[in-house]
BADRENTOR-875540 format. One record per residue: residue number from 0; residue in one letter; x, y, z of N, C-alpha, C in turn. Coordinates in nm, 3 decimals. Layout:
REM BADRENTOR-875540
seq;type;n_east;n_north;n_up;ca_east;ca_north;ca_up;c_east;c_north;c_up
NUM;A;X;Y;Z;X;Y;Z;X;Y;Z
...
***
This chain:
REM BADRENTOR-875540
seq;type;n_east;n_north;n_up;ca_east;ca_north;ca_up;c_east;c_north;c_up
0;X;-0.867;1.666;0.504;-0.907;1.541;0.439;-0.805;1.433;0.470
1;X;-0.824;1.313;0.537;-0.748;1.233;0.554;-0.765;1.110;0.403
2;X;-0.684;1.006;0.429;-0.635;0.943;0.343;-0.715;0.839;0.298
3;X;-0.724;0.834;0.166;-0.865;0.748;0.122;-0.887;0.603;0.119
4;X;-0.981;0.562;0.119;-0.979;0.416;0.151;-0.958;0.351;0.001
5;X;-0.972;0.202;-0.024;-0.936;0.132;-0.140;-1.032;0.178;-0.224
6;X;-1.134;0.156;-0.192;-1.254;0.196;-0.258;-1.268;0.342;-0.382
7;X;-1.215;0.418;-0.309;-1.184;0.574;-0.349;-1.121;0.571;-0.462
8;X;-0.930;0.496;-0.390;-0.841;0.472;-0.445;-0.833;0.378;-0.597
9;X;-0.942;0.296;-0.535;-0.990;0.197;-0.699;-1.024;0.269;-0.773
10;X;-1.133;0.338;-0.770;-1.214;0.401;-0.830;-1.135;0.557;-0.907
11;X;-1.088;0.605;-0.856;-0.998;0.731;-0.931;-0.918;0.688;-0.981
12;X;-0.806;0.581;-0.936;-0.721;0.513;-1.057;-0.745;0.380;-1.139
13;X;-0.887;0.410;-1.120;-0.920;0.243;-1.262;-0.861;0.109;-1.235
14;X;-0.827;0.066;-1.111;-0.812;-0.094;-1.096;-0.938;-0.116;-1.045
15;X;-0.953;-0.270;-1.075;-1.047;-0.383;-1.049;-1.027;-0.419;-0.919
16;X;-1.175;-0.419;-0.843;-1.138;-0.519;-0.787;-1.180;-0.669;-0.752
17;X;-1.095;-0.775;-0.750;-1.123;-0.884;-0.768;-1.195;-0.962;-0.614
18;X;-1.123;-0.953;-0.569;-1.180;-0.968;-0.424;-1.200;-0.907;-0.290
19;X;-1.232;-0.926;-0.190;-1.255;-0.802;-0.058;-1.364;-0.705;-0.098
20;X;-1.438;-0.718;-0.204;-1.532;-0.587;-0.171;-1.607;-0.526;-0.092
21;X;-1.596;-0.637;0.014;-1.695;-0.566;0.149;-1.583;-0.501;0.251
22;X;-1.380;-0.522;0.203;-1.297;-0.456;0.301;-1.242;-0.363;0.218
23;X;-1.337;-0.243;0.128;-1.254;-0.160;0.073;-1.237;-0.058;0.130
24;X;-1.319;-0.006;0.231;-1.294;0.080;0.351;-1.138;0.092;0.445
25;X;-1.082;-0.032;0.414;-0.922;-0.010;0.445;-0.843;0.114;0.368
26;X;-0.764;0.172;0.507;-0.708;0.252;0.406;-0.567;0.261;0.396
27;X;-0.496;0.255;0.270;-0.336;0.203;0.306;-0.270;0.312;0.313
28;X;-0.169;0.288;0.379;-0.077;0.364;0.434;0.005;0.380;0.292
29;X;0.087;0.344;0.236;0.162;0.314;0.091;0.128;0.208;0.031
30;X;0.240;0.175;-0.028;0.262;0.050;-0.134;0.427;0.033;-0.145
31;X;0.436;-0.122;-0.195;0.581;-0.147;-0.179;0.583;-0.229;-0.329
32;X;0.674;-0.277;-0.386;0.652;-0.326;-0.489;0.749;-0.411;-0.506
33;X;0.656;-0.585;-0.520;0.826;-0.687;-0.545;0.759;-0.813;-0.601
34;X;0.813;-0.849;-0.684;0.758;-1.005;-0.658;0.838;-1.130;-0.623
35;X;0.928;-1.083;-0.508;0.995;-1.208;-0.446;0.924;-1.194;-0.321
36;X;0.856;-1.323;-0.276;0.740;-1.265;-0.158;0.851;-1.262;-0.044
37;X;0.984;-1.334;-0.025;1.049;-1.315;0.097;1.153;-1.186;0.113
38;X;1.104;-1.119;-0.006;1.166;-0.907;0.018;1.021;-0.880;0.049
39;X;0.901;-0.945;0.027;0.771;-0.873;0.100;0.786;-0.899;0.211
40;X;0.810;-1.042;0.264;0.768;-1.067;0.418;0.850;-0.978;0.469
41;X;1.001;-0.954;0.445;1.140;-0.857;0.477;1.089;-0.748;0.502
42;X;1.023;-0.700;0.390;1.021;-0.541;0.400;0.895;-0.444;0.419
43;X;0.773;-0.528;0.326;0.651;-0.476;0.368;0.629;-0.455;0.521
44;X;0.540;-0.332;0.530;0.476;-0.325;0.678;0.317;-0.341;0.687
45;X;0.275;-0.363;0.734;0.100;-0.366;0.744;0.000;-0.233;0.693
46;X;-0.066;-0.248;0.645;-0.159;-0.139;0.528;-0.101;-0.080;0.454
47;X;0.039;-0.180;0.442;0.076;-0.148;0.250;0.020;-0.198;0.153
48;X;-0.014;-0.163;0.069;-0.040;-0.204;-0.088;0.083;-0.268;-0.152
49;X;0.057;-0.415;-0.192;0.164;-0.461;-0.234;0.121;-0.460;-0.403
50;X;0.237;-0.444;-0.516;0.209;-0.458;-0.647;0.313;-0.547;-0.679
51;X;0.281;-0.676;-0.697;0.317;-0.772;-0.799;0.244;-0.869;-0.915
52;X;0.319;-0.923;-1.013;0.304;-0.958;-1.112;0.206;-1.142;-1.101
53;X;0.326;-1.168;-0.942;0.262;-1.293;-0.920;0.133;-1.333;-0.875
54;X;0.077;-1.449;-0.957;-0.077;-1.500;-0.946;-0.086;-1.625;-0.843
55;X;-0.011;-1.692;-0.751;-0.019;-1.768;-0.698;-0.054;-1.735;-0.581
56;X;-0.135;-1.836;-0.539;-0.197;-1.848;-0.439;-0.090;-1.817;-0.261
57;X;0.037;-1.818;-0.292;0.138;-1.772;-0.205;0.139;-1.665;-0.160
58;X;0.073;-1.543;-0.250;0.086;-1.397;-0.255;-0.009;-1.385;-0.195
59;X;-0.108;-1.474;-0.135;-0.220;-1.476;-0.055;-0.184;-1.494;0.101
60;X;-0.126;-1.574;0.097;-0.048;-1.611;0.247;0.010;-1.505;0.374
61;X;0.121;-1.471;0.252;0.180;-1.324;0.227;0.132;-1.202;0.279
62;X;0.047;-1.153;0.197;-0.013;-1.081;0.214;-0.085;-1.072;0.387
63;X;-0.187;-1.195;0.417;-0.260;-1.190;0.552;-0.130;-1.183;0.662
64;X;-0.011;-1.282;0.616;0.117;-1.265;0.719;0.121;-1.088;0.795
65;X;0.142;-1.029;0.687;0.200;-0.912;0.672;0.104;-0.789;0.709
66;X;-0.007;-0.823;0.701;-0.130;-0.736;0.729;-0.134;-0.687;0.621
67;X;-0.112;-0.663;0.471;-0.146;-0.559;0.418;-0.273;-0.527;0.350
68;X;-0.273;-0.385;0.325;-0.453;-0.345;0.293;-0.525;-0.410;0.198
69;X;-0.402;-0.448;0.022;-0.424;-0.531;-0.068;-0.358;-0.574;-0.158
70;X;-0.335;-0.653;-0.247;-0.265;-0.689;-0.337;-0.296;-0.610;-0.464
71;X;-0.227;-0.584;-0.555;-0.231;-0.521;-0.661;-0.144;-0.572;-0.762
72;X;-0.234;-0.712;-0.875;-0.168;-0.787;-0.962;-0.193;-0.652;-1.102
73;X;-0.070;-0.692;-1.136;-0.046;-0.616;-1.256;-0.035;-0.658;-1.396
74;X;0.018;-0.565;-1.470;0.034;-0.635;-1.609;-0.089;-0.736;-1.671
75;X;-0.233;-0.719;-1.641;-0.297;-0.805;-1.688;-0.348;-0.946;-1.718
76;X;-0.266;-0.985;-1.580;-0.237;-1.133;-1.521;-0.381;-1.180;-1.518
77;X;-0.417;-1.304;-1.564;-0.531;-1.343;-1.519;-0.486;-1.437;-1.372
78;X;-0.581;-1.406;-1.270;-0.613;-1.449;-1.186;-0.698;-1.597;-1.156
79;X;-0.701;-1.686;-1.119;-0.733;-1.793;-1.104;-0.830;-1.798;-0.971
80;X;-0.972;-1.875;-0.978;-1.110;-1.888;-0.889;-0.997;-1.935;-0.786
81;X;-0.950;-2.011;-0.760;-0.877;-2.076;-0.647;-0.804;-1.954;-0.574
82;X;-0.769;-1.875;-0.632;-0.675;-1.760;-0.541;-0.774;-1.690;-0.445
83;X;-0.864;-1.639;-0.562;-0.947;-1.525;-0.491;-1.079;-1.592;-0.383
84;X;-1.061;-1.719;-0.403;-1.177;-1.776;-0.327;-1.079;-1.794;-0.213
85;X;-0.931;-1.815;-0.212;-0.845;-1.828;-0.092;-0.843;-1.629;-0.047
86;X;-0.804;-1.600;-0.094;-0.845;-1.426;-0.104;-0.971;-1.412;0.067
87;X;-1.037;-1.448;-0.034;-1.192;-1.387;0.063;-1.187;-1.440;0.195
88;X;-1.164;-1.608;0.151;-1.136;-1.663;0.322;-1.035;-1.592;0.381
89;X;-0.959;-1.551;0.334;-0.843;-1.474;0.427;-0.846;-1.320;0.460
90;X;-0.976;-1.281;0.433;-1.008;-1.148;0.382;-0.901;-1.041;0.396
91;X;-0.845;-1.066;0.270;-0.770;-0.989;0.159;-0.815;-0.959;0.041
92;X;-0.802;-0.796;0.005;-0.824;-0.740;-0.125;-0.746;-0.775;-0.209
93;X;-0.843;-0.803;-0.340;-0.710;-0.822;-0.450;-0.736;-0.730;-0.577
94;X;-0.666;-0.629;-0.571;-0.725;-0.552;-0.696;-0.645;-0.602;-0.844
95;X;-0.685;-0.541;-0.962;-0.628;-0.591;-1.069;-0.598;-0.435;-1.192
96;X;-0.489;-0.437;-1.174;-0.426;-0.266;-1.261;-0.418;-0.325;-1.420
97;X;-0.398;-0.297;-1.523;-0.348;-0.340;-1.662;-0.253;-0.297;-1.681
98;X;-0.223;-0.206;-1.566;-0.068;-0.181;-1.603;0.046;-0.223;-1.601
99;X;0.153;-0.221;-1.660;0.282;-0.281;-1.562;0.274;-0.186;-1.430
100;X;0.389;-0.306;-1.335;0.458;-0.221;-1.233;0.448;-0.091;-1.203
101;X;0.554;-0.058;-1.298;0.660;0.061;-1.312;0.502;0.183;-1.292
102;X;0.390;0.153;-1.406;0.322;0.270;-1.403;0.257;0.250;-1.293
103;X;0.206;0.162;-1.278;0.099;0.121;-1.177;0.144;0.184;-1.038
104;X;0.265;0.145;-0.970;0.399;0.196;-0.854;0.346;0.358;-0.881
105;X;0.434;0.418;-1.033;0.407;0.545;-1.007;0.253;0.629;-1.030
106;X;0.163;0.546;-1.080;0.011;0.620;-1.016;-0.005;0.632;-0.904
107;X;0.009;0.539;-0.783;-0.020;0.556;-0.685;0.054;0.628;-0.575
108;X;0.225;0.613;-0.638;0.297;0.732;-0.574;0.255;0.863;-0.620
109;X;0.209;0.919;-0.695;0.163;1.062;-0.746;0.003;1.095;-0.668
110;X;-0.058;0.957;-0.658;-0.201;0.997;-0.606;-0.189;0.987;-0.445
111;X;-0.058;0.892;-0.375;-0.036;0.895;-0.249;0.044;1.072;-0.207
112;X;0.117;1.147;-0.299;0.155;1.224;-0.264;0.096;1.365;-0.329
113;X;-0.035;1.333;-0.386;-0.136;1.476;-0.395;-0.215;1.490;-0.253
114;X;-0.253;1.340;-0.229;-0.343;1.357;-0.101;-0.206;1.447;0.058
115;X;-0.142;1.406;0.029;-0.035;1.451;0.125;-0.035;1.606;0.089
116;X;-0.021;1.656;-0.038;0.018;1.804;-0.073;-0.135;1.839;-0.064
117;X;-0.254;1.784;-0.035;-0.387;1.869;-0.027;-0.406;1.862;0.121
118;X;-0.323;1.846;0.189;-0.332;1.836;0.340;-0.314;1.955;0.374
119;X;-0.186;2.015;0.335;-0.132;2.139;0.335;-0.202;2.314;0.301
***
């Protein structure tokens, strides 16, 4: 079994998603987690999952710079029509967790490293 797409990934761990629903077939490699976008541009690599807090339309930019699979706003941030309508033109996913960070980071490290231990 190889590694699941967003879609999957939404769907078994309960985030929203806000925009990209026709690119949930991406499938990410990890996730990195920051909300200073110039330690994302630094450090992210392409079909990471990024998880930050920030709602600005910057994290959009960002994101297409960088290639990654999607954004993952946390903590229950409302999101603003202007982002996600910049979102789609840039076709970038934007999912939406209720979690903080911290849990949100470690759901997907536990669900990125079952799929790894069911390889085996």
């Amino acid at each position: 079994m190889g590694k699941p797409n967003l879609k999957k990934l939404t769907e078994d761990l309960g985030f929203e998603c806000l925009s990209g629903e026709a690119l949930l077939d991406r499938i990410p490699q990890s996730a990195y987690v920051s909300d200073l976008l110039s330690d994302v541009m630094g450090k992210a690599h392409a079909d990471m999952m990024w998880i930050t807090s920030q709602v600005h339309k910057n994290i959009v930019a960002v994101a297409s710079l960088k290639e990654l699979s999607a954004i993952v706003i946390v903590n229950e941030r409302p999101v603003e029509k202007e982002l996600l309508e910049q979102a789609e033109d840039e076709e970038i996913v934007v999912l939406s967790s209720n979690l903080p960070a911290f849990e949100t980071a470690g759901k997907l490290y536990n669900y990125f490293l079952g799929v790894e231990n069911s390889k085996s």
